[in-house]
Every structure is written in structure tokens, then in C-alpha cells.
VMD Tcl script that draws the C-alpha trace (Angstrom):
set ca {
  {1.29 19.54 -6.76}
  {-1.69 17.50 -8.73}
  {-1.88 13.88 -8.00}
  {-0.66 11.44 -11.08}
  {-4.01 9.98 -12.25}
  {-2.51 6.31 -11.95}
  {-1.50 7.23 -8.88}
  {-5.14 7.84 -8.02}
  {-6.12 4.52 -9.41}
  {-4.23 2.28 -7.61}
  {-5.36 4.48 -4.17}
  {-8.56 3.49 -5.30}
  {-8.30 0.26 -5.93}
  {-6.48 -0.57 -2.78}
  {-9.55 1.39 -0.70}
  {-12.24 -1.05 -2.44}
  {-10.03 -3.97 -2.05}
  {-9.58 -3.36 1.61}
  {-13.19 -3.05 1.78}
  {-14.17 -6.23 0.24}
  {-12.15 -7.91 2.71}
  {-13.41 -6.13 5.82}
  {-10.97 -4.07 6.24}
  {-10.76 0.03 6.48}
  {-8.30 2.20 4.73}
  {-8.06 6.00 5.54}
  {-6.18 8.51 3.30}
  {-3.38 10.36 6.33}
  {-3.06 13.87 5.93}
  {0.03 14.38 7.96}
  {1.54 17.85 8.77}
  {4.52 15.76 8.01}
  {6.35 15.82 4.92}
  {7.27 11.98 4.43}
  {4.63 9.97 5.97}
  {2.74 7.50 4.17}
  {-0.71 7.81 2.24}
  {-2.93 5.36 3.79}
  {-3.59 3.75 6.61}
  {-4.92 0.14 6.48}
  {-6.53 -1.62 9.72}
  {-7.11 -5.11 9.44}
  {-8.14 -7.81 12.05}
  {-6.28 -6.33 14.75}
  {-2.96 -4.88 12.55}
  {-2.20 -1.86 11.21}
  {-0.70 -0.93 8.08}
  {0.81 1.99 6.63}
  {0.58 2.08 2.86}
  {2.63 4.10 0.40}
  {1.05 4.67 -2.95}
  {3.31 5.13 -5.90}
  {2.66 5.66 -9.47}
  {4.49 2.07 -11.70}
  {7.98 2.07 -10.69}
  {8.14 5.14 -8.61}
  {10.53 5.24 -5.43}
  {9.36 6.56 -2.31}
  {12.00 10.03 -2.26}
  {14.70 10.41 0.51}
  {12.53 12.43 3.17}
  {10.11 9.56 2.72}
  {12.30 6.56 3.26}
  {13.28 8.06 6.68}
  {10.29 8.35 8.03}
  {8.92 5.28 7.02}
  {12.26 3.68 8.82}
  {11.25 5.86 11.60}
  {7.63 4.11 11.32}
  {9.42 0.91 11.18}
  {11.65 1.32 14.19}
  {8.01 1.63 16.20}
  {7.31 -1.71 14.58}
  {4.51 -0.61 12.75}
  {4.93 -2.18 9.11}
  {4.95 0.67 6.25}
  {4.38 -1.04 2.68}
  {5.39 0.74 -0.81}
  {2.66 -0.09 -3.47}
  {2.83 0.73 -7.17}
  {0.42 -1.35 -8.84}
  {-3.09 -3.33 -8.92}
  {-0.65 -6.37 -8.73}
  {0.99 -5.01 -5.71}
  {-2.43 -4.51 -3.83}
  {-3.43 -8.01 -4.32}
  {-0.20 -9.75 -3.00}
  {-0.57 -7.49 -0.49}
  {-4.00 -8.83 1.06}
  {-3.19 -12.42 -0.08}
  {-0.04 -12.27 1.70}
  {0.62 -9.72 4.99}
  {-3.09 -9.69 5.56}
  {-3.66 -13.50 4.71}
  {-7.04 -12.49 2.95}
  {-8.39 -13.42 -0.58}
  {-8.70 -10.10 -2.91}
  {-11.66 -9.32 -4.55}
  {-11.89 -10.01 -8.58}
  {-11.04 -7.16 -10.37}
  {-13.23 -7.29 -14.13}
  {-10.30 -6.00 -16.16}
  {-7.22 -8.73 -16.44}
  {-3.87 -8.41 -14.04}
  {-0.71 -7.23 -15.55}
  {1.03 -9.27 -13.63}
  {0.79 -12.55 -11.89}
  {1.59 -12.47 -8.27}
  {3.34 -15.71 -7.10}
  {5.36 -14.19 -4.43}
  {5.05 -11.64 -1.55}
  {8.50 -10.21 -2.59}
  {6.58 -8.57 -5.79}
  {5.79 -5.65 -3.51}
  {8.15 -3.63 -1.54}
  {8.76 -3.57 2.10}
  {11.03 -1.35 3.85}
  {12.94 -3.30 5.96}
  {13.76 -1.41 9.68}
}
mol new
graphics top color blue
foreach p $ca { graphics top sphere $p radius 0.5 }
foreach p [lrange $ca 0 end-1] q [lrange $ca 1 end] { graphics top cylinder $p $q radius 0.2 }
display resetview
């Protein structure tokens, strides 16, 4: 199955955001189906990120798993957008995002603007 190419982009921009801060961000290859797309380590958390195209859902088989991850307290995040990645640093990680050239589609006021499965 290919990879949606805004899908890509905001994988992208959440690895170079991560970096600017300071922070690393590893793609997870897991034998299992479910688990979430990136790992993000930053000043002595981790994070586990799932990238979604605008809008998209995690599916079923994901959602239990990430509970799963969540029961371990271990945070698991659902991103969709630029937007998303920037409230993200500003607010779990308490960090300032990098500038982005092109404009934001949204303005992020609030950490609830990105999802978080709660455990």
C-alpha cells in the first residue's frame, strides 16, 4: 500500500521540527499491525506519534494498540496536520517550533487542536 503524499509531508515536517528543537524522531517499523509511525524522544520523554493524512482516523486495530501503549503510560499522539505538529512541541513538549516559510492553515490556540488518545 503507497503512502498518501500529504501523509508524507506532515512525517516530514514533524522529523525537521523535532530536530530544530533538539529532539530525535525515528520512523517504527513494527512487525505489528497497529503501532504508531514515529517515535519522538525529547528531554527525557518519549512519544509515540501517529501520522494521518487531514482528517483521517487512526482504524480499529490501531486504536487498540495505541490504548495498549497508553495503559504502559507511554503517551501515543494522532497528528494530521502542520498545525497539529506545532501545538504539539509548543504544548506536550513545552518547546517553541521552528518557522515554517509557507503560512499555517490554522492557528493553534489550544493543545486540544490535536488528538490524544486518552487510556
Amino acid at each position: 500500500m503507497s503512502k498518501n503524499p500529504r501523509e508524507s509531508k506532515i512525517e516530514t515536517y514533524l522529523k525537521e521540527q523535532i530536530k530544530a528543537v533538539g529532539g530525535l524522531c525515528y520512523k517504527w517499523k513494527s512487525t505489528v499491525n497497529g503501532v504508531p509511525d514515529q517515535i519522538v524522544i525529547f528531554d527525557g520523554n518519549v512519544h509515540f506519534i501517529e501520522v494521518k493524512r487531514p482528517g483521517e482516523k487512526p482504524r480499529a486495530n490501531q486504536i487498540i494498540i495505541h490504548e495498549k501503549i497508553q495503559k504502559q503510560s507511554v503517551p501515543v499522539y494522532t497528528i494530521d496536520t502542520e498545525a497539529s505538529v506545532d501545538a504539539f512541541i509548543k504544548d506536550v513538549l513545552s518547546a517553541e517550533p521552528k518557522m515554517s516559510s509557507k503560512p499555517r492553515e490554522t492557528i493553534i490556540k489550544s493543545k486540544n487542536q490535536f488528538k490524544h488518545i486518552q487510556g
